[in-house]
C-alpha positions as CSV (number, residue, x, y, z in Angstrom):
1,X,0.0,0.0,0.0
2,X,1.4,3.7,-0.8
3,X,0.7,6.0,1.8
4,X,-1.2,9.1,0.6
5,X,1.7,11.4,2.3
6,X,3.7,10.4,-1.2
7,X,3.1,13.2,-3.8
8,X,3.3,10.3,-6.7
9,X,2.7,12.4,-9.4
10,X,5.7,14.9,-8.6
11,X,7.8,12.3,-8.2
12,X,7.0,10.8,-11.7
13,X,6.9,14.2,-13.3
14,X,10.8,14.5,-12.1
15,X,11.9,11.4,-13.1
16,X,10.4,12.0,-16.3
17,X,12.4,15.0,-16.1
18,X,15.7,14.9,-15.2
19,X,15.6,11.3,-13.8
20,X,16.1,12.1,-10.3
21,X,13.2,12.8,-8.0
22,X,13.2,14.4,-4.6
23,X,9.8,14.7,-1.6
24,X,11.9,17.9,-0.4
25,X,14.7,19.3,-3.4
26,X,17.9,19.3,-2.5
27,X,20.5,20.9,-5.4
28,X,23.9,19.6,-5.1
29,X,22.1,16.3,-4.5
30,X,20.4,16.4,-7.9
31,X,23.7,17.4,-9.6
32,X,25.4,14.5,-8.0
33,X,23.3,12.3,-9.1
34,X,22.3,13.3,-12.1
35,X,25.8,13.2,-12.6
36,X,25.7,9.7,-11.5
37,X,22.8,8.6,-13.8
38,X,24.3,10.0,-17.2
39,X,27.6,8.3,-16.5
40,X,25.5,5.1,-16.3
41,X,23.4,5.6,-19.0
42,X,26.8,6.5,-21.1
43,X,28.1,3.1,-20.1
44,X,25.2,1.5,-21.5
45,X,23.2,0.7,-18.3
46,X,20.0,1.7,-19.5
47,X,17.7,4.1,-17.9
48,X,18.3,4.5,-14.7
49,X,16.0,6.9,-12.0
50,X,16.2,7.6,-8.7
51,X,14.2,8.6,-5.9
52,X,15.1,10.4,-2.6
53,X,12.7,10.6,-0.1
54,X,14.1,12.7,2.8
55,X,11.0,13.5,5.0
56,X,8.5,10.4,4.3
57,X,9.4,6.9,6.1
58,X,8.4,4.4,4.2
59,X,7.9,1.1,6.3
60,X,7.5,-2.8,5.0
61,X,5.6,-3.1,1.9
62,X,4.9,0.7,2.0
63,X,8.8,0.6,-0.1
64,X,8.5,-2.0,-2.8
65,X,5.0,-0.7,-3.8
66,X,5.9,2.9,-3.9
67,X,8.8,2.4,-5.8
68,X,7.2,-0.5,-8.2
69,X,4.6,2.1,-8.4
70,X,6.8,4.6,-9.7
71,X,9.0,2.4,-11.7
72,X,6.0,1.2,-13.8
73,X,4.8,4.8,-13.9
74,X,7.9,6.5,-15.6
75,X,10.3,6.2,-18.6
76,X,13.0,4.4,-16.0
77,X,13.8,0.7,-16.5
78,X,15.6,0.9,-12.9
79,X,14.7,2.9,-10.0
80,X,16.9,3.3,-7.0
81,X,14.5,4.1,-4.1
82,X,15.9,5.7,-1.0
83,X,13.5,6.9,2.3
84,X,14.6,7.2,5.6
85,X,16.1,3.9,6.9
86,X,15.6,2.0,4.1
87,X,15.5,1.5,0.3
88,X,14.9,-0.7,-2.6
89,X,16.0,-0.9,-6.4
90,X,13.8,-2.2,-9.0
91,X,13.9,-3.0,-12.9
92,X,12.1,-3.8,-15.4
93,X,15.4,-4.8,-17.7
94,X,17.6,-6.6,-15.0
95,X,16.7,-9.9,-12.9
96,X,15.7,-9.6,-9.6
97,X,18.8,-11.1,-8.5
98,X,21.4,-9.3,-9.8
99,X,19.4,-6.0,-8.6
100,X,19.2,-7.3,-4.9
101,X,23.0,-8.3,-4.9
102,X,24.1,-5.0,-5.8
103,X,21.7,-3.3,-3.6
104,X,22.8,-5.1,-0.2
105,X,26.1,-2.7,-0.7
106,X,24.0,0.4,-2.2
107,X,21.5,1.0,0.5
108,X,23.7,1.3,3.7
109,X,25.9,4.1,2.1
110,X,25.2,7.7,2.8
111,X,26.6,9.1,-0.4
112,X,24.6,8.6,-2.9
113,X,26.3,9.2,-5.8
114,X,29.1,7.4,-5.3
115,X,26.9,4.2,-4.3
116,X,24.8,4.9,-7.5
117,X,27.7,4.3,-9.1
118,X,29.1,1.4,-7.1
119,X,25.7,-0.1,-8.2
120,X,25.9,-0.3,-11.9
121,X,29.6,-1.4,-11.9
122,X,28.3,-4.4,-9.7
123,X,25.4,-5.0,-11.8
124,X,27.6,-4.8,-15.5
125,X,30.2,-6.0,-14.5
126,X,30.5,-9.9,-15.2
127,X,30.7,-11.2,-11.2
128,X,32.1,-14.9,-12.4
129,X,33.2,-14.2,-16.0
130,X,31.8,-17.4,-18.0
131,X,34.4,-17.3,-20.9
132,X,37.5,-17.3,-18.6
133,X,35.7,-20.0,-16.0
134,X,34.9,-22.4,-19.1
135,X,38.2,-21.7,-21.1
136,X,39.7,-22.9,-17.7
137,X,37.0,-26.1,-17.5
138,X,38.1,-27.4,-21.2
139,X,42.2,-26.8,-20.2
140,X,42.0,-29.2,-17.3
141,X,40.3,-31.8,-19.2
142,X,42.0,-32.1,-22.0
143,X,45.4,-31.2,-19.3
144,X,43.7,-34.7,-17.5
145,X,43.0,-36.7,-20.4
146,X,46.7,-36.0,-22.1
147,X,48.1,-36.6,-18.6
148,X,46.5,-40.2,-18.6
149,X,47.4,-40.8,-22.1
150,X,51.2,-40.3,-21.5
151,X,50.8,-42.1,-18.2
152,X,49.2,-45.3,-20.2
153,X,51.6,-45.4,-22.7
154,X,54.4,-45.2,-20.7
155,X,53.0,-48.0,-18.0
156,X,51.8,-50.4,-21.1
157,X,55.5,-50.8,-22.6
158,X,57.0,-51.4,-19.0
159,X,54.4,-54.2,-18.3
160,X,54.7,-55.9,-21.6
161,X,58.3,-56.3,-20.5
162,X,57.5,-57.4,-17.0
163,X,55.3,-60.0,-18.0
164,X,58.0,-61.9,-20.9
C-alpha cells in the first residue's frame, strides 16, 4: 500500500524529467546524481532513476509498492528508491537477483552518488566471468586426459616387459 503522504505524481513528473526525484529538493544532490545517472546511461546501463525521499518513512511493503509504483509509472527501467532507513532498487530490464545483490552494498551508504555508481559497476560487471571460467574447464580436461594418455603409454610398454 502507498501512503497518501507520497506526492506520486511529482515524483513521476521529475523522473520523467531529469531522472532524479526528490519529496523535499535538494540541489547539489540532484547534480550529484544526475551526474551519476548520465555516467550510467553512457556506459550502457539503461535508464536509470532515482528517488530520494528525505521526509516520508516508508515502512515494510509501503517501499516496494511505492517504488514499483513509480517504476511502472515512468520512462526508467531501474529505480533506485531511498527513504529514511531504508531503500529498494527495481527493474524492469535486470533480474531480480542481480538488482538485490548490488543493492545489499547500495542501501547502507550515505553518499549517494558514489553508491549509485558502485551499483551499476556491480550489476555490469560480469561477477564470475563465464568465458575465462569455461576456457579454464576445457584446459584441465584435455590437461587430465593427455596426462593419462602419457601415463598409459608409458605404463603399457613397462608391463609388456615385466610379463616376458
Amino acid at each position: 500500500m502507498i501512503p497518501n503522504s507520497v506526492d506520486l505524481e511529482g515524483l513521476i513528473t521529475q523522473l520523467n524529467e531529469d531522472h532524479v526525484a526528490f519529496d523535499e529538493y535538494n540541489a547539489p544532490l540532484n547534480d550529484a546524481m544526475r551526474e551519476s545517472i548520465v555516467d550510467a546511461q553512457n556506459r550502457g546501463f539503461g535508464e536509470l532513476g532515482a528517488v530520494i525521499l528525505s521526509d516520508t518513512e516508508l515502512k515494510g511493503t509501503e517501499v516496494r509498492d511505492t517504488a514499483q509504483h513509480l517504476l511502472d509509472n515512468s520512462e526508467v527501467e531501474t529505480l533506485i528508491f531511498i527513504s529514511p532507513g531504508t531503500g529498494a532498487v527495481m527493474s524492469s530490464k535486470y533480474s531480480r537477483a542481480e538488482v538485490e545483490s548490488a543493492q545489499v552494498d547500495f542501501l547502507g551508504k550515505p553518499d549517494f552518488p558514489r553508491a549509485t555508481t558502485q551499483l551499476v559497476d556491480h550489476i555490469l560487471d560480469d561477477p564470475v566471468p563465464g568465458t575465462v571460467l569455461l576456457s579454464s574447464a576445457v584446459l584441465i580436461v584435455v590437461l587430465a586426459i593427455v596426462g593419462t594418455l602419457i601415463f598409459l603409454r608409458r605404463l603399457t610398454p613397462h608391463s609388456l616387459r615385466d610379463n616376458v
